[in-house]
C-alpha positions in Angstrom: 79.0 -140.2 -116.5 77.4 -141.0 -119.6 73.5 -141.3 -120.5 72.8 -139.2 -117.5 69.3 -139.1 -119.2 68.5 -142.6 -118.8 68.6 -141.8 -114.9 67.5 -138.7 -114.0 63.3 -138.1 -114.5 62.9 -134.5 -114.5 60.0 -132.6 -114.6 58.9 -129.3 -116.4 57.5 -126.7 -114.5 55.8 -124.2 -115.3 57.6 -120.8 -115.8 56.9 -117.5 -113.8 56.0 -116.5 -110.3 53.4 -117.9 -108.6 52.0 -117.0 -104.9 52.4 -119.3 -102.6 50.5 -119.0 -98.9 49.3 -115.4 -100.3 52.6 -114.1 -101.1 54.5 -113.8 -104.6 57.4 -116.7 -104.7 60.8 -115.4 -104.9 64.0 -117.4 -105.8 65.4 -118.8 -102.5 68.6 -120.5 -101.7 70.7 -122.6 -98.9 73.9 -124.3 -98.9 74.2 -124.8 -102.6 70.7 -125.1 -103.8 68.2 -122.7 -104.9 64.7 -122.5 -105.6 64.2 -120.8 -109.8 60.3 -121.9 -109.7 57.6 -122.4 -108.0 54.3 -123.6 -109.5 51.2 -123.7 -107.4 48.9 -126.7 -108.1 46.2 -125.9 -105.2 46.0 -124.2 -101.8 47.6 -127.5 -100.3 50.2 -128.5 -103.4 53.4 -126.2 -104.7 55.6 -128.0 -106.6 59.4 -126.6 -107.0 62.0 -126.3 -109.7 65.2 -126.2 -107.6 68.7 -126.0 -108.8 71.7 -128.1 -107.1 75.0 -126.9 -107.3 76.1 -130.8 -106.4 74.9 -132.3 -109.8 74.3 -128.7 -112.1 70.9 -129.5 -112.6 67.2 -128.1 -111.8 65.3 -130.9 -110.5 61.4 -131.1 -109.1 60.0 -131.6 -105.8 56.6 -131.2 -104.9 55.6 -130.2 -101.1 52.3 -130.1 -99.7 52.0 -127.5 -96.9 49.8 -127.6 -93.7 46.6 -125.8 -92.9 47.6 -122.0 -91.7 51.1 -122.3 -93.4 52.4 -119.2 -94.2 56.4 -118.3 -95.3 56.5 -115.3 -92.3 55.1 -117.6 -89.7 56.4 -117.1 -86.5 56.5 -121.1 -86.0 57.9 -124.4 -88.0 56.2 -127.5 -89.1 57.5 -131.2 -88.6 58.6 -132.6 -91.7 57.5 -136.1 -93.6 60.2 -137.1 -96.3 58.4 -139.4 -99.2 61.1 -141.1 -101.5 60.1 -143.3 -104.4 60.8 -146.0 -106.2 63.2 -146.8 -108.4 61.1 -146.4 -111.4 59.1 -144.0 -110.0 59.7 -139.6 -109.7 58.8 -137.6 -107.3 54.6 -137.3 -108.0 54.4 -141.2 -106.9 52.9 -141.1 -103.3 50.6 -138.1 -104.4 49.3 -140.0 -107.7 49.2 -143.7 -106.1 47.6 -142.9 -102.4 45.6 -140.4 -100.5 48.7 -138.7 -98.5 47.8 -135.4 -99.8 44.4 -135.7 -97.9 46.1 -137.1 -95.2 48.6 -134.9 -94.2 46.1 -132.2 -94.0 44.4 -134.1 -91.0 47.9 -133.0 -89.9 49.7 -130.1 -89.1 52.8 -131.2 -91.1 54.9 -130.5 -94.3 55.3 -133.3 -96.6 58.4 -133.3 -98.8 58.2 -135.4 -102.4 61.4 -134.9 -104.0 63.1 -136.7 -107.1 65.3 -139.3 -106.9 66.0 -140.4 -110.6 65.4 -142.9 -112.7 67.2 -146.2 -111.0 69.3 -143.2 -108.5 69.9 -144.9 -105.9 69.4 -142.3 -102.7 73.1 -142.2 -102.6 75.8 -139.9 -104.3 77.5 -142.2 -107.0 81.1 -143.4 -106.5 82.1 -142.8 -110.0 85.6 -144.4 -109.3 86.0 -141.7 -107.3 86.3 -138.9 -109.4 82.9 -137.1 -108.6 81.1 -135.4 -110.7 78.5 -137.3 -111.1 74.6 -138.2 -109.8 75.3 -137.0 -105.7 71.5 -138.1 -104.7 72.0 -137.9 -101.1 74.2 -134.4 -100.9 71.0 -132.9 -102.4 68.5 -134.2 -100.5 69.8 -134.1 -97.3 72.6 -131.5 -97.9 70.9 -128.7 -100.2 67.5 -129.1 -100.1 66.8 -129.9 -96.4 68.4 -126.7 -95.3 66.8 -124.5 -98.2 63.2 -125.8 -97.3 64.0 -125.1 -93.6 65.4 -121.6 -94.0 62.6 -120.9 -96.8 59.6 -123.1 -96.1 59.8 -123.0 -91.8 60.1 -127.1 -92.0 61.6 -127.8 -88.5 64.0 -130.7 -87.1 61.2 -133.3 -86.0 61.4 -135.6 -89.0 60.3 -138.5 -91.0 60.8 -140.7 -93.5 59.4 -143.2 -95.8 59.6 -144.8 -99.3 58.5 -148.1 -101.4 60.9 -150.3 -102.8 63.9 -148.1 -103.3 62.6 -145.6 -101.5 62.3 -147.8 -98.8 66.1 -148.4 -99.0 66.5 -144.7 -99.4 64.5 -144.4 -95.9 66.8 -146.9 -94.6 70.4 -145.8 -95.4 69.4 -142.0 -95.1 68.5 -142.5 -91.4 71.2 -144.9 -90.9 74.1 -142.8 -92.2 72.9 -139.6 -90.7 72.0 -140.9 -86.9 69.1 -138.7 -85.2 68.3 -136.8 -89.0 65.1 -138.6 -88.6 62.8 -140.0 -85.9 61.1 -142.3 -87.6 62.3 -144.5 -90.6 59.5 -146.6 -92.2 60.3 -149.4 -95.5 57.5 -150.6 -97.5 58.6 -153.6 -99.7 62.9 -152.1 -99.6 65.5 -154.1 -100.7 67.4 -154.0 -97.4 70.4 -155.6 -97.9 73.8 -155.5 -100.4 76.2 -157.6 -99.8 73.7 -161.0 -99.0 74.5 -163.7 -101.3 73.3 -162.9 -104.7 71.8 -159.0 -104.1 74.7 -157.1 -105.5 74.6 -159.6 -109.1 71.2 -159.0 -109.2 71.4 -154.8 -108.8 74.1 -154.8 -110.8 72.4 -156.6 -113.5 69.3 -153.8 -113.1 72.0 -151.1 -114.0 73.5 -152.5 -116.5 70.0 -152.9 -118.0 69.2 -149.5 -118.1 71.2 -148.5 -121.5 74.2 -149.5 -123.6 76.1 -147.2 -122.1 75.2 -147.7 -118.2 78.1 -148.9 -116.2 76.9 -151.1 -113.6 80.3 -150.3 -111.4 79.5 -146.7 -111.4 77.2 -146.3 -108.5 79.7 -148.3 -106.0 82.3 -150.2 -107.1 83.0 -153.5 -107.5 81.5 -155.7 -104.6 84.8 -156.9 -104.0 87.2 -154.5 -104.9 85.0 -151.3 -103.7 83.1 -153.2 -100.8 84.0 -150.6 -98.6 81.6 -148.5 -100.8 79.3 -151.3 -100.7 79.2 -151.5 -97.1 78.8 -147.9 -95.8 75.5 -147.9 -98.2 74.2 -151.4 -96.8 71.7 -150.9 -94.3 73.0 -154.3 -92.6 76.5 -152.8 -92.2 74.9 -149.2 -91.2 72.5 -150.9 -88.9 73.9 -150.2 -85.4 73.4 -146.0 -86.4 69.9 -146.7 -86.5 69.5 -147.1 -82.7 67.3 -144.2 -81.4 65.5 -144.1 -84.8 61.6 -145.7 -84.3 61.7 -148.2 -87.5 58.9 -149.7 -89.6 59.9 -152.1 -91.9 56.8 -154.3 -94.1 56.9 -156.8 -97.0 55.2 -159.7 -98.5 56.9 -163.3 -97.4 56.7 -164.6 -100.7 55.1 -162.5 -103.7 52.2 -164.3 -104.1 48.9 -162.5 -105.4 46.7 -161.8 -102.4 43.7 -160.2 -100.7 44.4 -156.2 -102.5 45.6 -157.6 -106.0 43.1 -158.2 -108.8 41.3 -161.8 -109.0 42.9 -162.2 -112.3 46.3 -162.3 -110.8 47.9 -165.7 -110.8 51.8 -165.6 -110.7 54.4 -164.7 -108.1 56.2 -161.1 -108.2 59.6 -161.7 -108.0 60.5 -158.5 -107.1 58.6 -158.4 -103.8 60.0 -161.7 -103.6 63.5 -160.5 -103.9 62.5 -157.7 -101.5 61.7 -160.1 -98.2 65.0 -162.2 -99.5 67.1 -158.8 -98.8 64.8 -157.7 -96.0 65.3 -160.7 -93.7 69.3 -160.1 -93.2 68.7 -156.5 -92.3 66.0 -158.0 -89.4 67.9 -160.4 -88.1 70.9 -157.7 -87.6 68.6 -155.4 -85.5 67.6 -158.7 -83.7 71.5 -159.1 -82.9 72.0 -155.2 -81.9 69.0 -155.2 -79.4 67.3 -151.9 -81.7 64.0 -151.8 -81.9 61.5 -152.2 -85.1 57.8 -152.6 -85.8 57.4 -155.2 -89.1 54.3 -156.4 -91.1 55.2 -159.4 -92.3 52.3 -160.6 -94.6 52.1 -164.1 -96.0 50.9 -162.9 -99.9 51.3 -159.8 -101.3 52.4 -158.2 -104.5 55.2 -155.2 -105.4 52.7 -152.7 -106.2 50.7 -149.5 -104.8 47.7 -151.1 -102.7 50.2 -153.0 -100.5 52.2 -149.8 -100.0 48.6 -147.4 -99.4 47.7 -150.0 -96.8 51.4 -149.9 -94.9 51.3 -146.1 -95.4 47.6 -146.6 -93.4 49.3 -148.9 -91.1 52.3 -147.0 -90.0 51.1 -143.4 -90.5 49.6 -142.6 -86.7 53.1 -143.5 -85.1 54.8 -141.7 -87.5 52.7 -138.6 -86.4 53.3 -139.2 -82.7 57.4 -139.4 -83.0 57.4 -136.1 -84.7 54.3 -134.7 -82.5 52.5 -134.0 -85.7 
Protein backbone atom coordinates (compact mmCIF):
# COMPACT_ATOMS: atom_id res chain seq x y z
CA UNK A 1 0.00 0.00 0.00
CA UNK A 2 1.06 3.29 -0.96
CA UNK A 3 0.42 6.80 0.92
CA UNK A 4 -0.21 4.96 4.04
CA UNK A 5 0.10 8.56 5.44
CA UNK A 6 -2.85 9.93 3.97
CA UNK A 7 -4.82 7.30 6.08
CA UNK A 8 -3.48 6.69 9.21
CA UNK A 9 -3.82 9.93 12.01
CA UNK A 10 -1.33 9.18 14.54
CA UNK A 11 -0.73 10.85 17.50
CA UNK A 12 2.53 11.80 19.49
CA UNK A 13 2.77 10.96 22.90
CA UNK A 14 4.70 11.91 25.17
CA UNK A 15 7.84 9.92 26.06
CA UNK A 16 8.72 8.24 29.46
CA UNK A 17 6.88 6.58 32.19
CA UNK A 18 4.10 7.91 33.77
CA UNK A 19 1.87 6.50 36.89
CA UNK A 20 -1.14 5.44 36.16
CA UNK A 21 -3.77 4.63 39.25
CA UNK A 22 -0.61 5.26 41.65
CA UNK A 23 1.63 2.93 40.11
CA UNK A 24 4.65 3.46 37.53
CA UNK A 25 3.38 2.29 33.83
CA UNK A 26 5.30 -0.56 32.46
CA UNK A 27 5.23 -1.81 28.80
CA UNK A 28 2.40 -4.43 28.57
CA UNK A 29 1.48 -6.80 25.88
CA UNK A 30 -1.36 -9.43 24.51
CA UNK A 31 -1.76 -11.31 21.44
CA UNK A 32 0.48 -9.15 19.21
CA UNK A 33 0.15 -5.75 20.68
CA UNK A 34 1.89 -3.96 23.23
CA UNK A 35 1.69 -0.95 25.16
CA UNK A 36 5.50 1.41 24.73
CA UNK A 37 3.67 4.61 26.44
CA UNK A 38 1.60 5.72 28.51
CA UNK A 39 0.91 9.39 29.11
CA UNK A 40 -1.34 10.55 31.97
CA UNK A 41 -3.56 13.54 31.06
CA UNK A 42 -5.66 13.58 34.59
CA UNK A 43 -6.74 11.22 37.29
CA UNK A 44 -9.59 10.11 34.92
CA UNK A 45 -7.67 10.33 31.25
CA UNK A 46 -4.38 8.03 30.16
CA UNK A 47 -3.79 8.05 26.82
CA UNK A 48 -1.59 5.02 25.17
CA UNK A 49 1.03 4.59 22.56
CA UNK A 50 0.52 0.91 21.53
CA UNK A 51 2.33 -1.06 19.08
CA UNK A 52 0.40 -3.66 16.62
CA UNK A 53 2.23 -6.37 15.26
CA UNK A 54 -0.82 -6.57 12.44
CA UNK A 55 0.04 -3.22 10.74
CA UNK A 56 4.00 -2.53 12.34
CA UNK A 57 2.94 0.55 13.68
CA UNK A 58 2.42 2.51 17.20
CA UNK A 59 -0.85 3.94 17.23
CA UNK A 60 -2.97 6.11 20.13
CA UNK A 61 -5.83 5.28 22.14
CA UNK A 62 -6.97 7.17 24.93
CA UNK A 63 -9.03 5.39 27.86
CA UNK A 64 -10.73 7.01 30.62
CA UNK A 65 -10.80 4.81 33.75
CA UNK A 66 -13.57 4.57 36.53
CA UNK A 67 -13.55 5.98 40.00
CA UNK A 68 -11.47 3.41 42.36
CA UNK A 69 -9.71 1.87 39.27
CA UNK A 70 -6.62 0.44 40.12
CA UNK A 71 -4.25 -2.17 37.65
CA UNK A 72 -4.02 -4.91 40.91
CA UNK A 73 -7.77 -4.71 41.49
CA UNK A 74 -9.16 -7.74 42.45
CA UNK A 75 -12.31 -6.92 40.11
CA UNK A 76 -12.94 -5.87 36.17
CA UNK A 77 -14.88 -3.05 34.73
CA UNK A 78 -17.45 -3.20 31.78
CA UNK A 79 -16.18 -1.76 28.76
CA UNK A 80 -17.66 1.20 26.35
CA UNK A 81 -15.91 1.14 22.75
CA UNK A 82 -16.13 4.88 21.13
CA UNK A 83 -15.10 4.69 17.35
CA UNK A 84 -14.98 7.86 15.20
CA UNK A 85 -15.48 9.18 12.19
CA UNK A 86 -13.96 8.90 9.19
CA UNK A 87 -12.28 12.17 9.36
CA UNK A 88 -11.97 12.09 12.81
CA UNK A 89 -8.99 10.24 15.39
CA UNK A 90 -9.31 8.90 18.36
CA UNK A 91 -9.68 12.31 20.80
CA UNK A 92 -13.22 12.98 18.91
CA UNK A 93 -15.96 11.91 21.55
CA UNK A 94 -13.68 13.43 24.41
CA UNK A 95 -13.18 16.87 22.49
CA UNK A 96 -16.82 17.08 20.84
CA UNK A 97 -19.14 15.85 24.12
CA UNK A 98 -19.12 15.50 27.76
CA UNK A 99 -18.50 11.47 27.82
CA UNK A 100 -15.56 11.99 29.94
CA UNK A 101 -17.82 13.50 32.71
CA UNK A 102 -20.20 11.05 31.97
CA UNK A 103 -18.64 7.90 32.26
CA UNK A 104 -17.52 8.91 35.67
CA UNK A 105 -21.24 8.87 36.81
CA UNK A 106 -20.38 5.29 35.94
CA UNK A 107 -18.35 2.57 37.07
CA UNK A 108 -16.97 1.81 33.49
CA UNK A 109 -13.89 1.89 31.25
CA UNK A 110 -14.28 3.81 28.12
CA UNK A 111 -12.03 2.83 25.18
CA UNK A 112 -11.18 5.73 22.32
CA UNK A 113 -8.97 4.14 19.95
CA UNK A 114 -7.74 5.29 16.39
CA UNK A 115 -9.19 4.21 13.44
CA UNK A 116 -7.42 6.28 10.61
CA UNK A 117 -7.89 8.73 8.39
CA UNK A 118 -10.93 7.30 5.97
CA UNK A 119 -9.84 3.38 7.73
CA UNK A 120 -12.72 1.89 7.45
CA UNK A 121 -13.08 -0.45 10.87
CA UNK A 122 -12.13 -3.27 8.76
CA UNK A 123 -8.69 -5.02 7.79
CA UNK A 124 -8.17 -3.93 4.04
CA UNK A 125 -8.41 -6.52 1.22
CA UNK A 126 -5.44 -5.40 -0.59
CA UNK A 127 -6.09 -7.98 -3.49
CA UNK A 128 -5.42 -10.26 -1.05
CA UNK A 129 -1.95 -10.08 -0.42
CA UNK A 130 -2.10 -8.49 3.19
CA UNK A 131 0.07 -6.42 4.47
CA UNK A 132 -1.66 -3.71 4.69
CA UNK A 133 -4.17 -1.22 7.07
CA UNK A 134 -5.84 -4.61 9.29
CA UNK A 135 -8.25 -2.04 11.45
CA UNK A 136 -10.40 -4.63 12.83
CA UNK A 137 -7.43 -7.39 13.78
CA UNK A 138 -6.21 -4.55 16.08
CA UNK A 139 -9.02 -3.43 17.60
CA UNK A 140 -10.68 -6.38 18.39
CA UNK A 141 -7.78 -8.88 18.10
CA UNK A 142 -4.73 -7.03 19.81
CA UNK A 143 -5.91 -4.43 21.72
CA UNK A 144 -9.06 -5.82 23.37
CA UNK A 145 -7.17 -8.65 24.87
CA UNK A 146 -4.11 -6.37 26.04
CA UNK A 147 -6.54 -3.87 27.75
CA UNK A 148 -8.27 -6.87 29.41
CA UNK A 149 -5.13 -8.68 30.58
CA UNK A 150 -3.53 -5.11 31.50
CA UNK A 151 -6.32 -2.62 32.26
CA UNK A 152 -9.01 -5.35 34.15
CA UNK A 153 -11.68 -4.28 31.26
CA UNK A 154 -14.17 -7.31 31.50
CA UNK A 155 -16.53 -9.07 28.74
CA UNK A 156 -19.75 -6.86 29.30
CA UNK A 157 -19.35 -4.59 26.36
CA UNK A 158 -20.39 -1.74 24.31
CA UNK A 159 -20.13 0.09 21.40
CA UNK A 160 -20.71 3.19 19.60
CA UNK A 161 -19.59 5.59 16.86
CA UNK A 162 -20.72 8.68 14.48
CA UNK A 163 -20.77 8.37 10.91
CA UNK A 164 -18.11 5.70 10.29
CA UNK A 165 -17.88 4.95 13.51
CA UNK A 166 -21.36 4.17 13.51
CA UNK A 167 -20.65 1.59 10.64
CA UNK A 168 -17.69 0.47 12.69
CA UNK A 169 -20.29 -0.19 15.69
CA UNK A 170 -22.37 -1.96 13.22
CA UNK A 171 -20.13 -4.50 11.38
CA UNK A 172 -17.87 -5.12 14.54
CA UNK A 173 -20.89 -6.39 16.47
CA UNK A 174 -22.25 -8.05 13.45
CA UNK A 175 -19.12 -10.07 12.44
CA UNK A 176 -18.19 -10.96 15.97
CA UNK A 177 -21.91 -12.22 17.38
CA UNK A 178 -22.11 -11.70 21.31
CA UNK A 179 -18.49 -9.36 21.31
CA UNK A 180 -20.87 -6.68 22.33
CA UNK A 181 -24.17 -6.21 24.11
CA UNK A 182 -25.14 -3.26 22.82
CA UNK A 183 -24.39 -1.69 19.34
CA UNK A 184 -25.48 1.97 18.97
CA UNK A 185 -25.11 4.16 15.18
CA UNK A 186 -25.31 7.79 15.24
CA UNK A 187 -25.77 9.13 11.62
CA UNK A 188 -23.69 5.42 9.97
CA UNK A 189 -23.66 4.78 6.64
CA UNK A 190 -25.37 1.29 6.95
CA UNK A 191 -25.41 -0.14 3.89
CA UNK A 192 -22.81 -1.18 0.71
CA UNK A 193 -24.11 -2.77 -1.88
CA UNK A 194 -27.61 -0.37 -2.12
CA UNK A 195 -27.81 1.15 -5.38
CA UNK A 196 -25.32 3.86 -5.64
CA UNK A 197 -23.35 3.44 -1.99
CA UNK A 198 -20.34 1.59 -3.23
CA UNK A 199 -19.73 4.55 -6.34
CA UNK A 200 -20.12 6.98 -3.92
CA UNK A 201 -17.36 5.41 -1.20
CA UNK A 202 -15.37 4.50 -3.73
CA UNK A 203 -15.23 7.93 -5.11
CA UNK A 204 -14.33 9.23 -1.21
CA UNK A 205 -11.12 6.99 -1.51
CA UNK A 206 -10.14 7.72 -4.42
CA UNK A 207 -10.35 11.33 -3.30
CA UNK A 208 -7.99 11.05 -0.60
CA UNK A 209 -4.57 11.24 -2.81
CA UNK A 210 -3.16 10.54 -6.27
CA UNK A 211 -2.02 7.55 -5.18
CA UNK A 212 -5.21 6.11 -3.23
CA UNK A 213 -6.60 3.05 -4.83
CA UNK A 214 -10.17 3.04 -4.32
CA UNK A 215 -10.27 -1.07 -4.95
CA UNK A 216 -7.92 -1.53 -2.15
CA UNK A 217 -10.11 -1.67 0.83
CA UNK A 218 -12.58 -4.37 -0.82
CA UNK A 219 -12.48 -5.15 -4.20
CA UNK A 220 -14.41 -4.44 -6.93
CA UNK A 221 -18.23 -4.49 -6.02
CA UNK A 222 -18.63 -6.88 -8.58
CA UNK A 223 -15.74 -8.86 -8.97
CA UNK A 224 -14.90 -8.83 -4.96
CA UNK A 225 -18.59 -8.58 -3.72
CA UNK A 226 -17.96 -11.39 -1.55
CA UNK A 227 -15.67 -8.90 0.26
CA UNK A 228 -18.32 -6.40 -0.10
CA UNK A 229 -20.78 -8.37 1.51
CA UNK A 230 -19.18 -9.92 4.66
CA UNK A 231 -18.43 -6.03 5.56
CA UNK A 232 -22.27 -4.85 4.78
CA UNK A 233 -24.13 -4.61 7.79
CA UNK A 234 -27.34 -5.58 5.53
CA UNK A 235 -25.64 -8.89 4.52
CA UNK A 236 -24.18 -9.41 8.24
CA UNK A 237 -27.49 -8.45 9.70
CA UNK A 238 -28.96 -11.79 10.92
CA UNK A 239 -25.44 -12.03 13.40
CA UNK A 240 -26.74 -9.20 15.18
CA UNK A 241 -29.62 -11.06 16.82
CA UNK A 242 -29.01 -11.03 20.71
CA UNK A 243 -27.15 -7.66 20.23
CA UNK A 244 -29.56 -4.58 21.92
CA UNK A 245 -29.19 -2.04 18.79
CA UNK A 246 -29.58 1.76 18.62
CA UNK A 247 -29.51 3.04 15.34
CA UNK A 248 -30.41 7.37 14.85
CA UNK A 249 -30.27 9.75 11.86
CA UNK A 250 -31.72 12.83 10.31
CA UNK A 251 -34.50 11.86 7.47
CA UNK A 252 -33.31 14.41 5.29
CA UNK A 253 -30.25 16.79 6.20
CA UNK A 254 -32.05 19.69 6.65
CA UNK A 255 -30.72 22.38 9.25
CA UNK A 256 -32.74 22.05 12.52
CA UNK A 257 -33.54 22.82 16.10
CA UNK A 258 -29.32 22.15 17.42
CA UNK A 259 -27.68 23.76 14.18
CA UNK A 260 -26.93 27.53 14.07
CA UNK A 261 -29.72 30.00 12.81
CA UNK A 262 -27.45 30.99 9.99
CA UNK A 263 -27.65 27.53 8.49
CA UNK A 264 -29.61 27.35 5.42
CA UNK A 265 -28.65 24.29 3.09
CA UNK A 266 -29.11 20.55 3.26
CA UNK A 267 -26.07 18.24 4.43
CA UNK A 268 -25.77 15.77 2.02
CA UNK A 269 -23.83 13.64 3.93
CA UNK A 270 -26.44 13.05 6.68
CA UNK A 271 -28.55 12.77 3.78
CA UNK A 272 -26.63 10.07 2.26
CA UNK A 273 -26.48 8.51 5.73
CA UNK A 274 -30.57 7.86 6.23
CA UNK A 275 -30.38 6.77 2.21
CA UNK A 276 -27.87 3.83 3.50
CA UNK A 277 -29.59 3.54 6.87
CA UNK A 278 -33.05 2.67 5.67
CA UNK A 279 -32.00 -0.79 3.85
CA UNK A 280 -30.18 -1.94 6.93
CA UNK A 281 -33.79 -1.17 8.94
CA UNK A 282 -35.91 -2.76 6.81
CA UNK A 283 -33.59 -6.06 6.94
CA UNK A 284 -33.90 -6.23 10.81
CA UNK A 285 -37.62 -5.60 10.10
CA UNK A 286 -37.52 -8.90 7.82
CA UNK A 287 -35.28 -10.95 10.42
CA UNK A 288 -37.72 -10.29 13.41
CA UNK A 289 -34.28 -8.54 15.57
CA UNK A 290 -34.87 -6.01 17.52
CA UNK A 291 -33.68 -2.09 17.35
CA UNK A 292 -34.47 1.20 19.11
CA UNK A 293 -34.19 4.27 16.14
CA UNK A 294 -34.44 8.06 16.37
CA UNK A 295 -35.54 9.03 13.39
CA UNK A 296 -35.64 12.83 13.33
CA UNK A 297 -37.22 14.89 10.60
CA UNK A 298 -34.12 17.79 10.26
CA UNK A 299 -30.87 17.38 11.35
CA UNK A 300 -27.36 18.01 10.27
CA UNK A 301 -23.97 15.53 10.06
CA UNK A 302 -22.31 17.15 12.84
CA UNK A 303 -21.46 16.94 16.80
CA UNK A 304 -24.71 18.31 18.61
CA UNK A 305 -26.90 15.68 16.82
CA UNK A 306 -24.48 13.00 17.93
CA UNK A 307 -24.07 14.64 21.97
CA UNK A 308 -27.82 14.53 21.99
CA UNK A 309 -28.12 10.62 20.61
CA UNK A 310 -25.17 9.85 22.89
CA UNK A 311 -27.65 11.57 25.75
CA UNK A 312 -30.39 9.60 24.32
CA UNK A 313 -29.04 6.16 24.15
CA UNK A 314 -26.48 6.28 27.05
CA UNK A 315 -28.79 4.89 30.22
CA UNK A 316 -29.61 1.60 28.14
CA UNK A 317 -26.31 1.23 27.20
CA UNK A 318 -25.43 1.29 30.97
CA UNK A 319 -28.11 -1.21 31.88
CA UNK A 320 -27.03 -4.00 29.10
CA UNK A 321 -23.58 -4.03 30.48
CA UNK A 322 -24.78 -3.40 34.31
CA UNK A 323 -22.62 -0.32 34.38
Amino acid sequence: MQNRRAFCRSAAVTAGAALVGGALAAPASAAGAEVVNEHKLSDHIVDLTVHSAAMNRDLPVRIMLPTGWSRTAKRTWPVVWALHGGNENYTAWNMHTDLAARSLRRQVIVVMPEGGYAGGYTDWWNYGFGNSYAWETFHLKELMPLLEAEYRAGTKRAVFGQSTGGYGSLIYSARNPGMFRYAAAYSPFASLLTAGVSIVLETGLAGLGPFTDKNAMWGDPFWQRDVWEEHDPVSQAAHLRGTKLYVSVAKNGLPGPLDPPTAQFADPAEAFCYYTTKPFLDRLKELGIPVTTHLYERGTHSWPYWQDELSRSWPAMMRAIGA
